[in-house]
C-alpha positions as CSV (number, residue, x, y, z in Angstrom):
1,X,-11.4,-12.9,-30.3
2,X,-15.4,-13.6,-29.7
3,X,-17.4,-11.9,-27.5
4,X,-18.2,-14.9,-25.4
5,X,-14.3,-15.7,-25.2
6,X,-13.2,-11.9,-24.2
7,X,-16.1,-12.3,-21.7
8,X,-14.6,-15.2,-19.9
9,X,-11.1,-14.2,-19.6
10,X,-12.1,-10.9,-18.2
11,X,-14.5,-13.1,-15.6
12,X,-11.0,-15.3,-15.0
13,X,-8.9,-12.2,-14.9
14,X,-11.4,-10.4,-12.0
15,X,-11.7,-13.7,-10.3
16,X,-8.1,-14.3,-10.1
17,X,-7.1,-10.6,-8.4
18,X,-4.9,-11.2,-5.6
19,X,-5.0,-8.7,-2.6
20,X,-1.8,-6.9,-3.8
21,X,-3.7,-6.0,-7.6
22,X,-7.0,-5.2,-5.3
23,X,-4.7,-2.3,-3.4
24,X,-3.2,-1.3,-6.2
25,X,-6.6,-0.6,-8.1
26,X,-8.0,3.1,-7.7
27,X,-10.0,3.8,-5.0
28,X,-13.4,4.5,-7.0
29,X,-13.0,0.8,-8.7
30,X,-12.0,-0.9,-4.8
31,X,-15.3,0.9,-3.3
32,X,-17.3,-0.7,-6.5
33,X,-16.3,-4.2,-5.7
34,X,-16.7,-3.2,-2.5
35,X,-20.0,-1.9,-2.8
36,X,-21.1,-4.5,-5.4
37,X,-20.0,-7.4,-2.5
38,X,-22.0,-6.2,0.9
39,X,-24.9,-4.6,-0.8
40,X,-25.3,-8.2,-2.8
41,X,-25.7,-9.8,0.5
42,X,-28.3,-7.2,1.9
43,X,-30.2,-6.3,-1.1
44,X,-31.8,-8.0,-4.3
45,X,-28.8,-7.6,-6.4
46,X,-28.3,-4.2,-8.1
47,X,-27.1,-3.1,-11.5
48,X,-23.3,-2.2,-10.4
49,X,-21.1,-4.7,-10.8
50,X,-17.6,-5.8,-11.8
51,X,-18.5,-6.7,-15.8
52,X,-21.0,-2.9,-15.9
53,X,-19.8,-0.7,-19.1
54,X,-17.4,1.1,-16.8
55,X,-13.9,1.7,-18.0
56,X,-12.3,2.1,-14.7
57,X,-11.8,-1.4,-14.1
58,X,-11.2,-2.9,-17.2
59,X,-8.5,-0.4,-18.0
60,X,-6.9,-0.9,-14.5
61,X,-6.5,-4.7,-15.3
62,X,-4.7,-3.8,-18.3
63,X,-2.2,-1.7,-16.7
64,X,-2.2,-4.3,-13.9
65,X,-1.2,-7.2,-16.0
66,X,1.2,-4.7,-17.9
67,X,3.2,-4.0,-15.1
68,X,3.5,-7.1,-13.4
69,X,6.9,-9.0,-14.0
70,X,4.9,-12.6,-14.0
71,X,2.1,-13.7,-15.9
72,X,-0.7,-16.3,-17.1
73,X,-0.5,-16.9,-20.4
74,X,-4.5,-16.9,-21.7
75,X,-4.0,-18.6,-25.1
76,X,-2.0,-18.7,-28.3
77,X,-2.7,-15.1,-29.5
78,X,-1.4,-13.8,-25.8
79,X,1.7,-15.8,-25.6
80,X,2.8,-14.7,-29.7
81,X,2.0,-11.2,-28.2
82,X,3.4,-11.0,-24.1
83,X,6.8,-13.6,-25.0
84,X,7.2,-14.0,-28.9
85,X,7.2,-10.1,-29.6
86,X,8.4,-8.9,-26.2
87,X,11.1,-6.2,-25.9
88,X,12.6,-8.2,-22.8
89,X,13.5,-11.7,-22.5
90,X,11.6,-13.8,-21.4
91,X,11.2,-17.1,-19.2
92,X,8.5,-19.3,-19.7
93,X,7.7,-22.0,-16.9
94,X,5.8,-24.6,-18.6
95,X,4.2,-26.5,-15.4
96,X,0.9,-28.3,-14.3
97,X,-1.5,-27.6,-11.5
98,X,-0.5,-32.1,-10.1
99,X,3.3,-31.3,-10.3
100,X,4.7,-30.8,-7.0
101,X,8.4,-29.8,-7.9
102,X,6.7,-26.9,-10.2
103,X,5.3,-25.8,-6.7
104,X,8.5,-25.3,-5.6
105,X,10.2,-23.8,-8.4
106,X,7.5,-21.1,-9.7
107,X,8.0,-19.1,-6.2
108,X,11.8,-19.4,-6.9
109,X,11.8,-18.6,-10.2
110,X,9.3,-15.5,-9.5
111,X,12.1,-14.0,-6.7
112,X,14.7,-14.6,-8.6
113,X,12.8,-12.9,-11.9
114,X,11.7,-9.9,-9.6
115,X,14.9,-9.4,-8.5
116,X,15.7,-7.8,-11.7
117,X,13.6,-5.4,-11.6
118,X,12.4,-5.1,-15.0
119,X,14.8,-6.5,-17.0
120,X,13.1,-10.1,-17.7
121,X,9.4,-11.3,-17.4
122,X,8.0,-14.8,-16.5
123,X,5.0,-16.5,-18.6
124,X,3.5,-19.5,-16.8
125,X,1.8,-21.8,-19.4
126,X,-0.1,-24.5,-17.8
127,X,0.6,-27.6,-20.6
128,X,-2.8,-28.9,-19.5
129,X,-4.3,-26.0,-20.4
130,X,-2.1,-25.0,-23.7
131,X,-1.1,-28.0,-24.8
132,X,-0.1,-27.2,-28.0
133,X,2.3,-24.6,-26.6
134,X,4.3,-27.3,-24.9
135,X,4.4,-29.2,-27.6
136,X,5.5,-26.6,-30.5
137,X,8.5,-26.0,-28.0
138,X,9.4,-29.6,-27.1
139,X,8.2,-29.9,-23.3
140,X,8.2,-33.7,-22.4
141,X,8.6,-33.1,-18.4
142,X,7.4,-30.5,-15.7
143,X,8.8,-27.9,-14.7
144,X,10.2,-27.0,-17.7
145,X,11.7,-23.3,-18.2
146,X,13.0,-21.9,-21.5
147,X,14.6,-18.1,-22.0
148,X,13.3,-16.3,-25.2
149,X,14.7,-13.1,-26.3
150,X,13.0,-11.9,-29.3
151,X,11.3,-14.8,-30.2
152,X,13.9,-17.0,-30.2
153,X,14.9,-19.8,-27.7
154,X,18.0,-18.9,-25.5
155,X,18.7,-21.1,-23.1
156,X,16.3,-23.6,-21.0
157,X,16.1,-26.0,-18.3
158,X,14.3,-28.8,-17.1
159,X,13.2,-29.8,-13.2
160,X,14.4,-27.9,-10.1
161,X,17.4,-25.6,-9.2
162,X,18.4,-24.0,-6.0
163,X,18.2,-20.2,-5.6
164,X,22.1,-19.4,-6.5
165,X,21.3,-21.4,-9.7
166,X,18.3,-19.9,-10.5
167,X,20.1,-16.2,-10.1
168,X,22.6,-17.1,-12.4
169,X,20.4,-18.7,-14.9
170,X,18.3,-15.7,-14.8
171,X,21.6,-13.3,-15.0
172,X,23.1,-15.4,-17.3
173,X,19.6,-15.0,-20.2
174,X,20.0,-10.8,-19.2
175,X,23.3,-10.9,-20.1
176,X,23.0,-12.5,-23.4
C-alpha cells in the first residue's frame, strides 16, 4: 500500500471517529485533538496535530477498529484480510449510501450482531465504492447480506428482515 493511499485512509479513519471511539481513546490522545481543535481557532496553526509522528493515536485506531464487532471495509486487501481470513464468521452487508431499506437494516443487523458478543463480525461494503467486491460475490440488489465462515459463503440473504429473523439468521450462521 502507497504512501499517499495509507495517508488517506488514516485521514478517513480520524475523520470518521464517532463520539463512543473518541471516549474510548486515552486521555493524552483526547487532550491532543482537543488541544489541536481550540488552539487552531485562536492561534496560527501549530505543529501538533492528528497525522504528527506520534504513535498514540495511530495505534489506538488499530485497537479501535480491532475491537469493534462492525466495520468498513477500506478496499480489496482489507476485506481478504478482516472477512476472508477471519477466525469468526462473518456477515457482510453489501449496501449503498441512496438505498433506503439498507438504512433500516444495517442498525438491525448491527444489534442483532452485537448481541453476540463476539462471536460474529459485520463488514459493510459500500458496492459503489467496491464494486468489484459485489460483483466477485454475485450482489445484483441492496441490502444484500452473506455469512462467511472461513472464507467460504454460508448462508445469505437479500432485502429486509424483522428483528426475530435477523436473530435467528445470525444464530443460525454461529451455529454452523
Amino acid at each position: 500500500m502507497g504512501a499517499p493511499m495509507a495517508h488517506r485512509l488514516l485521514v478517513r479513519r480520524v475523520w470518521t471517529l464517532s463520539v463512543q471511539d473518541i471516549r474510548r481513546l486515552p486521555s493524552s490522545a483526547a487532550a491532543i485533538s482537543t488541544s489541536s481543535f481550540s488552539t487552531s481557532l485562536q492561534s496560527p496553526p501549530s505543529r501538533v496535530s492528528l497525522l504528527s509522528p506520534s504513535r498514540t493515536l495511530p495505534r489506538t485506531l488499530h485497537q479501535i477498529s480491532r475491537r469493534d464487532v462492525s466495520f468498513n471495509v477500506q478496499d480489496t486487501e482489507d476485506f481478504t484480510e478482516r472477512v476472508v481470513n477471519s477466525q469468526l464468521p462473518v456477515l457482510v452487508d453489501f449496501h449503498a449510501q441512496w438505498c433506503g431499506p439498507c438504512k433500516i437494516l444495517g442498525p438491525r443487523l448491527e444489534k442483532a450482531v452485537a448481541k453476540q458478543k463476539g462471536r460474529v463480525a459485520m463488514a459493510k461494503v459500500d458496492i459503489d465504492e467496491h464494486t468489484d467486491l459485489a460483483i466477485e460475490y454475485g450482489v445484483s440488489a441492496v441490502p444484500t447480506v452473506i455469512a462467511m465462515r472461513g472464507g467460504d459463503v454460508v448462508d445469505h440473504f437479500v432485502g429486509i428482515k424483522d428483528d426475530d429473523e435477523l436473530d435467528s439468521f445470525v444464530s443460525k450462521v454461529i451455529g454452523q
